[in-house]
Residue frames as qw, qx, qy, qz and C-alpha x, y, z in Angstrom:
[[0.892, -0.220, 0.053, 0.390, 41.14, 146.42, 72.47],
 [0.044, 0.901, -0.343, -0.262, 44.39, 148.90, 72.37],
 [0.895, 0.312, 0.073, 0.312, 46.85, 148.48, 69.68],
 [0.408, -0.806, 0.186, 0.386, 50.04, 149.44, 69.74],
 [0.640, 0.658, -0.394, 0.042, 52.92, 150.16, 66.46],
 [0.811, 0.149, -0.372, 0.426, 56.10, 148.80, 66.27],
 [0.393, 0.471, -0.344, 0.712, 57.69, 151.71, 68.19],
 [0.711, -0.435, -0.050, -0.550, 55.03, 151.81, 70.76],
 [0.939, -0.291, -0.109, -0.148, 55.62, 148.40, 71.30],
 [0.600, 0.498, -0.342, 0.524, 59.52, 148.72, 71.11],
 [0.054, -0.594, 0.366, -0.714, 59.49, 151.35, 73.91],
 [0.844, -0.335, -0.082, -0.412, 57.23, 148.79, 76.19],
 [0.962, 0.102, -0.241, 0.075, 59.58, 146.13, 75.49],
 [0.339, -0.803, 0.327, 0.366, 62.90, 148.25, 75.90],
 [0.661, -0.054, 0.448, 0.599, 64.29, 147.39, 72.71],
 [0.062, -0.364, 0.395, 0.841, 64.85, 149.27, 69.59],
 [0.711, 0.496, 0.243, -0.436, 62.19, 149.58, 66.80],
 [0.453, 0.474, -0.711, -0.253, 64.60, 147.86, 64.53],
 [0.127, 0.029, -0.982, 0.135, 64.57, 144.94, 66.65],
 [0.490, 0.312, 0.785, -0.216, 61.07, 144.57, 67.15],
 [0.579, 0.571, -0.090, -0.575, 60.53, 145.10, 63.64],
 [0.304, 0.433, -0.812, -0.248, 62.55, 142.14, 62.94],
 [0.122, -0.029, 0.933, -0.338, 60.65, 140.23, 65.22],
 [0.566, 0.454, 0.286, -0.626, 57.33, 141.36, 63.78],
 [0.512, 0.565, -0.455, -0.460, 58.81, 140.68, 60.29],
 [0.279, 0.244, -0.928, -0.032, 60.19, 137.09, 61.29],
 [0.741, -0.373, -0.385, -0.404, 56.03, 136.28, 62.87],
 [0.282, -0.071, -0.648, 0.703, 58.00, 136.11, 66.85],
 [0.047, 0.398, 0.464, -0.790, 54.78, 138.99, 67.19],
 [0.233, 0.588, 0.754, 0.174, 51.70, 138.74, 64.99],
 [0.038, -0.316, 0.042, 0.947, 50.88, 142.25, 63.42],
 [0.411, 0.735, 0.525, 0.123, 48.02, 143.72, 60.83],
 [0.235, -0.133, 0.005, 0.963, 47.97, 146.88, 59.05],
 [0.245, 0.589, 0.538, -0.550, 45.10, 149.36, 60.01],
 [0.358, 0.472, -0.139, -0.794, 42.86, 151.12, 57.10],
 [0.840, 0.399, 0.215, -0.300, 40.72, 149.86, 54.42],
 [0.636, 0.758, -0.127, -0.072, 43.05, 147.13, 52.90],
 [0.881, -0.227, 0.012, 0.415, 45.49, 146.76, 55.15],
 [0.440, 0.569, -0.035, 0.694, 47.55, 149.80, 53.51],
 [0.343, -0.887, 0.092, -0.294, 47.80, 151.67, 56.85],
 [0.243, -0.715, 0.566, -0.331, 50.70, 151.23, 59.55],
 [0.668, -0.078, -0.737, 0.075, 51.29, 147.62, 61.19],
 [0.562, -0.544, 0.183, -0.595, 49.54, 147.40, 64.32],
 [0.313, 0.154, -0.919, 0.184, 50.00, 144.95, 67.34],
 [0.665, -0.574, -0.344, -0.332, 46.73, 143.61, 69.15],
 [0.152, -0.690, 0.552, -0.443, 47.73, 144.41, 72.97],
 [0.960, -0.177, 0.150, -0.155, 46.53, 140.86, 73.69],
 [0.888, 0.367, -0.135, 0.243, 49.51, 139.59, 71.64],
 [0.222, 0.769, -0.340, 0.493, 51.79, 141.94, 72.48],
 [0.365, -0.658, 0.462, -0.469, 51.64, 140.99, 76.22],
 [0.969, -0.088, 0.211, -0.094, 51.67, 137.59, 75.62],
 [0.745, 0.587, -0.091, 0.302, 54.48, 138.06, 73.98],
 [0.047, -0.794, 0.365, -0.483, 56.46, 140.17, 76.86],
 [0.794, -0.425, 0.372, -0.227, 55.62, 137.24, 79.14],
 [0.959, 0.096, 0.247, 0.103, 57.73, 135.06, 76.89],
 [0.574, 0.580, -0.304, 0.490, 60.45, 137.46, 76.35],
 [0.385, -0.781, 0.297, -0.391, 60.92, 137.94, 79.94],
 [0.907, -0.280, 0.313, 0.021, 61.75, 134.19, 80.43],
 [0.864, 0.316, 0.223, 0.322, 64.23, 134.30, 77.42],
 [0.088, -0.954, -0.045, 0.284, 67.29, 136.60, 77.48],
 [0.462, -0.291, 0.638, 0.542, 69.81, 135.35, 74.99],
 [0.503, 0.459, -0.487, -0.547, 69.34, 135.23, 70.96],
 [0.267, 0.114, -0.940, -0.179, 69.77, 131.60, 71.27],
 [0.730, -0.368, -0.389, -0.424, 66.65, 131.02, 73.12],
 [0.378, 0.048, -0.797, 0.469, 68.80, 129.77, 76.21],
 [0.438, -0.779, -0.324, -0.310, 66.43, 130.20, 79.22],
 [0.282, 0.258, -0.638, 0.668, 67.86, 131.85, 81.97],
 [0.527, -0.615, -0.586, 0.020, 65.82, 131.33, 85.32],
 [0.418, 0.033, -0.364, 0.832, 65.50, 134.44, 87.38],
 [0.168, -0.776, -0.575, 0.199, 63.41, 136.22, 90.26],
 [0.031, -0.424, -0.042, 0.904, 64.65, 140.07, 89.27],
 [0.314, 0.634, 0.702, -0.088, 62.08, 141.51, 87.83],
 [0.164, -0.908, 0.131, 0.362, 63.67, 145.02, 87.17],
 [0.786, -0.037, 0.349, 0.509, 65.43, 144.72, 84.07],
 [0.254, 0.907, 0.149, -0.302, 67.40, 146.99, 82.05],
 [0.809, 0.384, 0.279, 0.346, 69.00, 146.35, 78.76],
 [0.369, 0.928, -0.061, 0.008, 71.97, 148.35, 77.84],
 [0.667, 0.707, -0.130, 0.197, 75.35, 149.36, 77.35],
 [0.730, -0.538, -0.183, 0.379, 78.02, 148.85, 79.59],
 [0.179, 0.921, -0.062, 0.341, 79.98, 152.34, 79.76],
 [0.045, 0.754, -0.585, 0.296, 82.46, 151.96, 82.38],
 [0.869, -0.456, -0.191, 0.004, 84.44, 149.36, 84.49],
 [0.125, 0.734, -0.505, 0.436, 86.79, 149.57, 86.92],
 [0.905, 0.022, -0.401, 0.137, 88.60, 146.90, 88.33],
 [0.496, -0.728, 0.458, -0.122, 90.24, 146.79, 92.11],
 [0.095, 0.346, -0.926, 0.116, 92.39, 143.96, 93.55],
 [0.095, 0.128, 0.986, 0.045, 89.43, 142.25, 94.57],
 [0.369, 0.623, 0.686, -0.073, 86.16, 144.11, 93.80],
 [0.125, -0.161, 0.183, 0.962, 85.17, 146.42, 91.10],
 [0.498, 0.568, 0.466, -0.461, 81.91, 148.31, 89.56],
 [0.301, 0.145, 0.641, 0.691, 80.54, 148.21, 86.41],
 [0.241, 0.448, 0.053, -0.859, 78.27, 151.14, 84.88],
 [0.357, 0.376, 0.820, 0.244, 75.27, 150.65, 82.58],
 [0.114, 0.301, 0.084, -0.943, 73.82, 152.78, 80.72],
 [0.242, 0.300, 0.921, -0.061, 69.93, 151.86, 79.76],
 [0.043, -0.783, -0.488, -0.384, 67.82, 154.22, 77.86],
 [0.124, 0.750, -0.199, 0.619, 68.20, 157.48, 80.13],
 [0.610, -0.739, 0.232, -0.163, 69.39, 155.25, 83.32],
 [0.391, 0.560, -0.679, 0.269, 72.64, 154.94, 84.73],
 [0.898, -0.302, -0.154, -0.279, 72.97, 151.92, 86.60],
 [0.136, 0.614, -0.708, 0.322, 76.25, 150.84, 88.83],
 [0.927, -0.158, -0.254, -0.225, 76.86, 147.56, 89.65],
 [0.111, -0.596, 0.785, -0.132, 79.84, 146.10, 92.76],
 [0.994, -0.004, 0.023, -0.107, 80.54, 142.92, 92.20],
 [0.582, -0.588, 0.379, 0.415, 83.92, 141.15, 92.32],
 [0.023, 0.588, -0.658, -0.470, 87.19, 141.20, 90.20],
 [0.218, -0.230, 0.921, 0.224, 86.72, 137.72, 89.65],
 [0.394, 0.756, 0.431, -0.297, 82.87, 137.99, 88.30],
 [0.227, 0.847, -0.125, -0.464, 83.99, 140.74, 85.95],
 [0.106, 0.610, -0.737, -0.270, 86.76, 138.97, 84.45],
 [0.464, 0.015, 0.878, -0.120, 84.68, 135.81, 84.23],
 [0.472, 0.544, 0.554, -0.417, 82.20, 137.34, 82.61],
 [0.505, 0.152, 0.508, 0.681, 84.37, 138.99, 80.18],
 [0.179, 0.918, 0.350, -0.059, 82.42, 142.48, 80.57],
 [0.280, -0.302, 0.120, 0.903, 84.23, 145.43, 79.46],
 [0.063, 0.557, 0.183, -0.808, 83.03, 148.73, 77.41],
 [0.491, 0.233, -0.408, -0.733, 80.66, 148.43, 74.81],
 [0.104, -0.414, -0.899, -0.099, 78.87, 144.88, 75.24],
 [0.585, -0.363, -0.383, -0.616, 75.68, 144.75, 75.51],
 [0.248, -0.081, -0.856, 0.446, 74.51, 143.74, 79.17],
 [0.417, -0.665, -0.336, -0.521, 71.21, 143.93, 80.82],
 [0.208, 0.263, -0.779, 0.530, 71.05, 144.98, 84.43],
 [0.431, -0.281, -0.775, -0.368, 69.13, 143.68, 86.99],
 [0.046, -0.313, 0.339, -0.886, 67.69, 145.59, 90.10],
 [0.639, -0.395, -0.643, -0.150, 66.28, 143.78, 92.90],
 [0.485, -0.779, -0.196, 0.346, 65.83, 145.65, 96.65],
 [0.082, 0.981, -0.153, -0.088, 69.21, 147.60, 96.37],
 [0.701, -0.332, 0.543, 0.322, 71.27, 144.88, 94.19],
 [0.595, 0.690, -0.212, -0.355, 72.02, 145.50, 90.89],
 [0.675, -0.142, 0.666, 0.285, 72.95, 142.29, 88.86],
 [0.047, 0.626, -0.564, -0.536, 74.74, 142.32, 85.60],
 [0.883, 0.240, 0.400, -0.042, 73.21, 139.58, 82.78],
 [0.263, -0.479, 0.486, 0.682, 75.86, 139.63, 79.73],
 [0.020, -0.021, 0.754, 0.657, 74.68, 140.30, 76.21]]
C-alpha cells in the first residue's frame, strides 16, 4: 500500500502542510510513524488519505457547511486582483502557480464581499470559472 507524509499529502490535497498537519494532529486523518517504534516520520495509509479527499471535496467551509456542487476543478487561493465595471467585473486568483480570472457581475462581487487578500477557491468547469469565498 503507498504512504504518503504530511507534505505529500498536503500537495495532493492543495493545502498547506501546516494545515494538514493540524488536521492529522486533531485525528480529521489517521497517521503512524514509520521505523522500529514509531520514532520515524508520520505517515498516511493512501487508503485513508483518499477517503479522506472524498470527504473534503464535499465540505468547503471550516464550519463543516456543505456546499453542493458539480465543478470538479477546484483551486484554493488568493484573490489578487478585482476590478469592478458599472455592471460586470473580473476577479483574479492566484492558486499555487495558477492564475485564474473570473467575469462575473458587479453585483456578485459586491455580494460576495470579495476583494484582495481573502481567501477564495476557484472553480473551473468547461470554460467557466466560479469563485467559492473563503
Amino acid at each position: 500500500m503507498q504512504h504518503y507524509t504530511v507534505g505529500q499529502a498536503a500537495r495532493l490535497l492543495g493545502v498547506s502542510p501546516d494545515t494538514a498537519r493540524r488536521w492529522a494532529d486533531a485525528g480529521k486523518v489517521p497517521t503512524f510513524r514509520e521505523g522500529p517504534e514509531g520514532s520515524g516520520r508520520r505517515l498516511i495509509d493512501g487508503r485513508d488519505l483518499a477517503a479522506f479527499a472524498v470527504d473534503l471535496a464535499q465540505r468547503t467551509q471550516d464550519d463543516g457547511e456543505l456546499i453542493q456542487s458539480s465543478v470538479r476543478n477546484s483551486f484554493p487561493g488568493i484573490i489578487t486582483a478585482v476590478k469592478l465595471g458599472d455592471v460586470a467585473a473580473q476577479v483574479e486568483i492566484q492558486a499555487g502557480p495558477h492564475r485564474l480570472v473570473s467575469l462575473l457581475t458587479r453585483e456578485a462581487v459586491e455580494e460576495m464581499g470579495l476583494e484582495v487578500g481573502m481567501r477564495a477557491t476557484a472553480r473551473v468547469k468547461s470554460t467557466n470559472v466560479h469563485i467559492d469565498r473563503g
